[in-house]
N, C-alpha and C positions, 0 to 999 in steps of 0.2 A: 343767813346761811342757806335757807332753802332755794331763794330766788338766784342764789350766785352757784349755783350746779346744774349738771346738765339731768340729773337722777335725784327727783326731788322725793318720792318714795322710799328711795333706799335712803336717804339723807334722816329721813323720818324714823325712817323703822332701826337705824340706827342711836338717834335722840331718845326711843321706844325704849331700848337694850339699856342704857343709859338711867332711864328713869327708874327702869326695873330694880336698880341696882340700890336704888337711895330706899334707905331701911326707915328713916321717918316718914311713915305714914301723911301726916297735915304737909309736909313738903313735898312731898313724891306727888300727890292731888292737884296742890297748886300751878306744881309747875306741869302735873299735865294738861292742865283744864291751858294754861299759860301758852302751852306746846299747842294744842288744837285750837286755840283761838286763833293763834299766829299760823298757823299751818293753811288753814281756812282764805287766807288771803291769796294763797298761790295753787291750793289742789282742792280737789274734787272731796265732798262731807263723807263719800262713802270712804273712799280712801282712807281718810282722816280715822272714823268709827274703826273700819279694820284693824288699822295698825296701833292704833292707841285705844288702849282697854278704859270703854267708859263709866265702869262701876269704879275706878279711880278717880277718875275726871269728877263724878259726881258728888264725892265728898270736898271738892273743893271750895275754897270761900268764894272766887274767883266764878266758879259753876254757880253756888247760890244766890248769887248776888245778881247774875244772870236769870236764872229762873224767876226770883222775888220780881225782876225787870218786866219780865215775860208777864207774869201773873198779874200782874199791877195794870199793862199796856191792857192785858184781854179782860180785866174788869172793869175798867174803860171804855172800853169797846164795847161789853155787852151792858153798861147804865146808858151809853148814845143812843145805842139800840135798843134800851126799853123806853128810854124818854123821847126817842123818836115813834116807837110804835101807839106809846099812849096818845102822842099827840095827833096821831092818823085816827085814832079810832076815837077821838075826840071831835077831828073833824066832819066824818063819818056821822056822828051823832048829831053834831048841828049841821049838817045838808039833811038827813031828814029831817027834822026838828024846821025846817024853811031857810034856813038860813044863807046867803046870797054867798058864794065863791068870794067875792071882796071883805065879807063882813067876815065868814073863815079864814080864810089868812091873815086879817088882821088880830085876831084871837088866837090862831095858835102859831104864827109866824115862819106858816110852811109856805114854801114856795109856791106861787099860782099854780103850775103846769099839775105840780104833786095834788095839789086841794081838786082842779081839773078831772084828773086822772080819777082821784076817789070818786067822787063826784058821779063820772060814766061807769065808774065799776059796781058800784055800790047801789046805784039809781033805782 
């Protein structure tokens, strides 16, 4: 429905008026969380936040299940990023320690250029 109007805001903000209406709380949620997913596809995030009230949004299951997503992606993200910084500062400690740029990479399976780089930084 949003992408087949020429007035996709008003379209919204009338879906908005709409939701407002629905007295079950867990339904009125889902389907806004539902609403600004889909909405997402064709307008602008701020647009979306405007017109659709997100302390609604955010009780939805539809919302949490997105968040748990989020939070799961960025603890991921930051175990790479600690299992990649040990292994820098691992390598760091065998170039002082003597150890050859080839024998480094092969121990902690960083890229030459990377082992390189510590290597001229660290020296």
């Amino acid at each position: 429905m949003l992408s087949d109007t020429d007035n996709r805001s008003q379209v919204l903000n009338q879906v908005a008026e709409e939701l407002d209406k629905i007295e079950d709380r867990r339904t009125r949620s889902n389907l806004a969380a539902a609403t600004g997913v889909l909405a997402g596809l064709v307008l602008d995030d701020g647009l979306i936040r405007q017109i659709l009230r997100r302390d609604v949004m955010r009780e939805s299951v539809v919302y949490q299940e997105i968040l748990r997503e989020g939070e799961l992606i960025g603890e991921q993200r930051g175990e790479q990023r600690g299992i990649l910084a040990g292994k820098q500062q691992v390598a760091i400690n065998l170039l002082r320690q003597g150890m050859t740029v080839e024998q480094v990479v092969t121990v902690t399976e960083l890229p030459r250029d990377v082992v390189e780089k510590l290597r001229d930084d660290n020296g």
